[in-house]
C-alpha positions in Angstrom: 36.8 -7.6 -10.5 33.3 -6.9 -12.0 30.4 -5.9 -10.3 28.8 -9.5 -10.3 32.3 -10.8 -8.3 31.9 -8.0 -5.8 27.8 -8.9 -4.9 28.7 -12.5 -4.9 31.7 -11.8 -2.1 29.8 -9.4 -0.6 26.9 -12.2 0.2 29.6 -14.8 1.2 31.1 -12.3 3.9 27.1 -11.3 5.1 26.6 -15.5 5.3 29.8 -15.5 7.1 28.7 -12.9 9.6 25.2 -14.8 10.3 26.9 -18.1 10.6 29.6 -16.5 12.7 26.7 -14.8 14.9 24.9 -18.1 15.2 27.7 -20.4 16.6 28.9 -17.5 19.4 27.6 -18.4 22.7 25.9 -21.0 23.5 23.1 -23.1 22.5 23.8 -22.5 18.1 20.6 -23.7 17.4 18.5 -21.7 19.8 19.8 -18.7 18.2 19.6 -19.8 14.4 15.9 -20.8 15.1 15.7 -17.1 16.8 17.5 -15.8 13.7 15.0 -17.6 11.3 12.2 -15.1 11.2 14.3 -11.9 10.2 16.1 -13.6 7.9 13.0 -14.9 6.0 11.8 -11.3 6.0 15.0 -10.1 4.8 15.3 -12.3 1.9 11.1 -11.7 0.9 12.1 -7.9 1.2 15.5 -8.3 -0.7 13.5 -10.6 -3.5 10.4 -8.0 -3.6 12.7 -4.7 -4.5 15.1 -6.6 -7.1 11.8 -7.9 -9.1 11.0 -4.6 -10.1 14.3 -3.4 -12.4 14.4 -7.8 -13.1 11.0 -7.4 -14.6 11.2 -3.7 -16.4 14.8 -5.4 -18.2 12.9 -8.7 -19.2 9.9 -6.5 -21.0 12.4 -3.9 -22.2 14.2 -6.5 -23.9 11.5 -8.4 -25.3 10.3 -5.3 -26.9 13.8 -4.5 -28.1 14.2 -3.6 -32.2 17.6 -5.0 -32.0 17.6 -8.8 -32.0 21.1 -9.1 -33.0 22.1 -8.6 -29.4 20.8 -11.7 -27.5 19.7 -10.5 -23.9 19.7 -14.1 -22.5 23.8 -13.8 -22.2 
């Protein structure tokens, strides 16, 4: 299993654990609507950090001096 497969899982099992958080107890939606805010801070935090090393790659790779080896795949 590559590293790709084992991010991938590794989200479905954190979706699995909000979800799973969400439904116990009572009232589901009153505690996805509490849930809403961190989540969205989590995801702008999460986005922020990766866009550094995603956009260092992209301008690496433009200025690459081997353009036999596509970057796009």
């Amino acid at each position: 299993m590559g590293r790709d497969q084992v991010a991938l899982l590794s989200l479905y099992v954190l979706a699995g654990f909000v979800l799973a958080h969400c439904m116990a107890g009572g009232q589901p939606l009153a505690r996805l609507r509490a849930s809403i805010k961190p989540l969205a801070a989590a995801t702008v935090s999460a986005s922020v950090i990766a866009a550094g090393p995603i956009i260092m790659t992209m301008l690496l790779a433009a200025r690459s001096n081997r353009p036999e080896i596509s970057f796009a795949s």
